[in-house]
C-alpha positions, 0 to 999 in steps of 0.5 A: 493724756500725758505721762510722768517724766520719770517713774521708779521702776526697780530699786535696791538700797544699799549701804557702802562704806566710803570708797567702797564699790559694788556691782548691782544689776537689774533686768528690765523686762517689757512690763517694767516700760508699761503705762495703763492707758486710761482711755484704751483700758490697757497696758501699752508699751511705746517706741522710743528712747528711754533714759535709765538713770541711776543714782542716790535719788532723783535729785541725785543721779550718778549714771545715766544710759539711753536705750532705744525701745522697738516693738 
């Protein structure tokens, strides 16, 4: 059983005009690192590290941050 190496979580579009920044945050809760488990029949959450990324899609990230998960 293997997972994706990247899945879309939370997004938000957004328009900004040349030069222009703006803050946007997200809160990611347990649920949001959840996989169904076809063989178990369940929703799981494993240990380890996760890469957030952040960008204009995913052949463009901008921004990126490791966190480590522990249950």
């Amino acid at each position: 059983f293997t997972q994706p190496a990247k899945r879309l979580r939370k997004f938000k579009r957004i328009n900004l005009e040349p030069g222009v920044q703006k803050t946007i945050e997200f809160i990611l809760q347990k649920e949001d690192f959840a996989f169904w488990h076809p063989e178990q029949k369940e929703w799981q959450v494993e240990e380890g590290d996760f890469e957030i990324q952040v960008g204009s899609s995913s052949l463009d990230i901008s921004q990126k941050i490791t966190i480590r998960a522990i249950l």
